[in-house]
N, C-alpha and C positions, 0 to 999 in steps of 0.2 A: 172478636177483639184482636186485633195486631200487637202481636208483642214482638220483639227483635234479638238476634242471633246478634252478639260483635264478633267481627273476626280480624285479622292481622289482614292485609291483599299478599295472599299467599295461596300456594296450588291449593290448601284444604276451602278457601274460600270458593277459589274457583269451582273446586268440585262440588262446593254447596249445589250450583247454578250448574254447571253442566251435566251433572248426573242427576241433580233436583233430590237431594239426599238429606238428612239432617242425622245426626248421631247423638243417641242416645248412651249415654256415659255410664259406668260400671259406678254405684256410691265411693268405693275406697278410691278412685281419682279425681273426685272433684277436689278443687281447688284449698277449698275450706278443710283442713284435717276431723274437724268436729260434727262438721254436716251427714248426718245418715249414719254416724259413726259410734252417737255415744251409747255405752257399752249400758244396755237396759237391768242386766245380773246388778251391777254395782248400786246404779240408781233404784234397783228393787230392795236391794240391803242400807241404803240412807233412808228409804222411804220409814225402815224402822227404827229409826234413832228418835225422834218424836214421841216413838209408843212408848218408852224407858218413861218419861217422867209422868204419867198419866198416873196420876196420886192413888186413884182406886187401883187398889190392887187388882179385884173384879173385872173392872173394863178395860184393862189394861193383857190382862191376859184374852178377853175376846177378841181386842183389837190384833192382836197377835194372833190370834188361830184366822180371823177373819185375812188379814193379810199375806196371811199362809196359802189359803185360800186360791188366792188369786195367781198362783203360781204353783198349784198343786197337779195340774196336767201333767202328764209327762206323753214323750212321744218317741218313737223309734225314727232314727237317722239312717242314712241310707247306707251307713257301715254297719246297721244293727245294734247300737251304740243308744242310749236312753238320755234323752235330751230335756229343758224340763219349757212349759209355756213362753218364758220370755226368750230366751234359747230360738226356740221356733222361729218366734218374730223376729229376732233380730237377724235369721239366716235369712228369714221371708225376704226383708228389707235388702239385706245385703245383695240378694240377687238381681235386683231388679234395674231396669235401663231408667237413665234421669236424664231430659232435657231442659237445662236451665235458659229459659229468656228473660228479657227487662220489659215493662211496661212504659218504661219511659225510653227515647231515645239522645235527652237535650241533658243528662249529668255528664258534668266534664271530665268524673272520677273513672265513668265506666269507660269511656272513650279511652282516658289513657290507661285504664288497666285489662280493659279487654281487646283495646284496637290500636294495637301499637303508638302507643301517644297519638292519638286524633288521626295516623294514617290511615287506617283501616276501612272497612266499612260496619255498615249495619242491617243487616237481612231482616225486613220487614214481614213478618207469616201471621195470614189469618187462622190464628190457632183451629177454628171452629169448621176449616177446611181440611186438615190432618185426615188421614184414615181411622176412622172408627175402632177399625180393627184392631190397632194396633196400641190404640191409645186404654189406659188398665185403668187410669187416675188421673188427675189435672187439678189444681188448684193455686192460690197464693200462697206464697211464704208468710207466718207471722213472725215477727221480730221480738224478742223480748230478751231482759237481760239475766236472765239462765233459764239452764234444761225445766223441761214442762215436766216432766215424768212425777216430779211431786206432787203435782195438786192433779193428773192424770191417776195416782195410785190416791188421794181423798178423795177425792169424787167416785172412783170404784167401791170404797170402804164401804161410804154412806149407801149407794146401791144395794151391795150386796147385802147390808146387814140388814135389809128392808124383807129378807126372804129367811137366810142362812140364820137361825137362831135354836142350834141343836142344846142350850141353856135353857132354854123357854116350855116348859111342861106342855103349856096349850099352843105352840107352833104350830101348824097341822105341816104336813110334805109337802113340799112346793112342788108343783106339777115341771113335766120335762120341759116344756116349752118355755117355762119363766128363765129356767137356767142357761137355756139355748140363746134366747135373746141376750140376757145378760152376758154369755160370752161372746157372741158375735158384737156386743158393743165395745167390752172389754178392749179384744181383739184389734176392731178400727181407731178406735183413741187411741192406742198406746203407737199403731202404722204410723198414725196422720200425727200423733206427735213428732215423733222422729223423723217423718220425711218430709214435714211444712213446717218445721222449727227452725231457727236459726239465730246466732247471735245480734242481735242491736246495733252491732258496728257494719253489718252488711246491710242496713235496712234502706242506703242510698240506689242500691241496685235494683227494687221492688219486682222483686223476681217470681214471676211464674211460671208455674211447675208442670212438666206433663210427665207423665210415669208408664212405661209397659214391660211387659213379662220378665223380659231381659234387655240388657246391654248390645247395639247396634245400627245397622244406618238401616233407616225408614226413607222411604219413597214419599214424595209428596206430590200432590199435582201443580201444575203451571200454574191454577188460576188461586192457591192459596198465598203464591208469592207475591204482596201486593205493593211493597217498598222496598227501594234500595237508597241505604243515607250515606253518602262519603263523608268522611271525615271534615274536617278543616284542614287537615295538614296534607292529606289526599292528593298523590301527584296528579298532574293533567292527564297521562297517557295512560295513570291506571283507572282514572274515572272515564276515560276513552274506554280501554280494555272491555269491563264492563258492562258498560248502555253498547257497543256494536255487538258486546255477545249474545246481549239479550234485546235483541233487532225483530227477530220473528214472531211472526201474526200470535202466535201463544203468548207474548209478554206485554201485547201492545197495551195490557192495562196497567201497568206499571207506572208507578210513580217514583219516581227520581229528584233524590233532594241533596243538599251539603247544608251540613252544620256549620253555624256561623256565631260568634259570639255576638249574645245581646247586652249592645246597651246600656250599663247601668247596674247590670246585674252579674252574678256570677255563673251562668246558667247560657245555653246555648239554644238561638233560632232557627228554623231551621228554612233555606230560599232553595228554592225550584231552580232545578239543571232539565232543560229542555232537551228535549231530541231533537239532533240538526237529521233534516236529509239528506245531508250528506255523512259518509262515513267518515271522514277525516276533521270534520268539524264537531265539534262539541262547544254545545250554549252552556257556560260553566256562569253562575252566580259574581258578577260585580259590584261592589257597593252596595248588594241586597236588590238590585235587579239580575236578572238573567241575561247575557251577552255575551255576542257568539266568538270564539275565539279560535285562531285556525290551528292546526294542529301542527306538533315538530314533526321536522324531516323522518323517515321511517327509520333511519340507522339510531335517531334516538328512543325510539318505542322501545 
């Protein structure tokens, strides 16, 4: 699947292609203040405002031991400091490196908020060529209009109460492996909540997600770079820059496009920029054909 980087045409861009690097982002800098961010403690104490009116007094108290339950871990930090299961996860989360891409490259929003108003480009990566190694997680973002962690912390309840029933005379002990599964699922619901959640007002960006250990630039190889889309507003000498950098036998699969608005619609097409051979010439997109057009004097580059 190709999904797409936007960048400003700036040295970071540049380095994308000349070092063949992509960076993996730290959660507390992405963009979104809320993304990766929300505090699991708080939303584990709304998750029991609910159990207050539960009429039986009976079930109301298991529901509360049971929710207990689910946060009853505790773990030692690495100042020797006792931390408790959600604690954990949210340091888990917090350390780890994020590379946000778009599956779309024709919204007019992302262009101007990720690629300097339409000048920028868009780094086309076949995600499925990445290094193995480096990659921890990967998936899409779901969009909804608030945090998941509540119906994350129902659906645990109903689980665990299928085992957990020290009320129950004829319970028999649930063997270790039930409770091993159970928190290893725990565990990844409450990750993959928080790290493929997002508010409903970013759901024009259809972002997907690749996730590793930590925060840093990852190496990619030539042949996972398989698009390069200019903008519309995209100078001629920076869509020059560009296609002559990426001239050698290792890019000759590349495909080269500019975004162009379509039509009728709000939404953008996108027409093929040709490779001249010659270096000075570049076939940039006219009227939705491709047409070669000679380049400025070099004191303008």
């Amino acid at each position: 699947m190709i999904c797409y980087k936007f960048r400003a045409f700036d040295q970071r861009a540049l380095e994308i292609l000349i070092n063949r690097e992509l960076y993996f982002a730290a959660p507390h800098t992405l963009n979104d203040p809320l993304d990766n961010q929300l505090d699991i403690e708080k939303e584990y104490e709304l998750a029991q405002v609910p159990l207050i009116y539960i009429e039986d007094a009976e079930e109301r108290l298991r529901q509360f031991f049971l929710l207990s339950q689910l946060n009853s871990k505790r773990f030692i930090d690495k100042e020797g400091g006792t931390i408790t299961l959600n604690q954990m996860i949210q340091r888990f989360i917090s350390s780890m490196g994020i590379l946000s891409l778009s599956k779309t490259v024709t919204d007019a929003l992302l262009w101007s908020h990720y690629a300097a108003g339409h000048t920028g480009i868009a780094v086309g990566i076949e995600t499925a060529l990445l290094p193995a190694s480096e990659v921890h997680d990967e998936g899409d973002i779901t969009y909804t209009d608030k945090p998941p962690y509540a119906a994350v912390f129902r659906e645990l309840l109903e689980d665990i109460k299928k085992f957990v029933k020290p009320w129950d005379d004829a319970c028999e002990a649930y063997p270790d492996d039930v409770a091993d599964r159970f928190y290893t699922k725990q565990i990844g619901q409450m990750v993959r909540a928080n790290r493929y959640t997002k508010s409903e007002r970013w759901s024009y960006e259809e972002e997907y997600r690749i996730v590793r250990t930590k925060p840093g630039f990852v190496e990619f190889p030539s042949f996972a770079l398989k698009e390069i889309v200019f903008g519309q507003r995209t100078e001629e000498k920076n869509i020059r820059t560009i296609m002559n950098l990426l001239r050698g036998d290792e890019w000759k699969h590349i495909q080269f496009f500019q975004a162009r608005s379509l039509p009728g619609s709000f939404r953008l097409s996108l027409i093929p920029v040709r490779v001249s051979t010659n270096p000075t010439t570049t076939e940039l997109p006219l009227n939705g054909h491709a047409t070669a057009i000679a380049s400025a004097s070099s004191h303008d580059a």
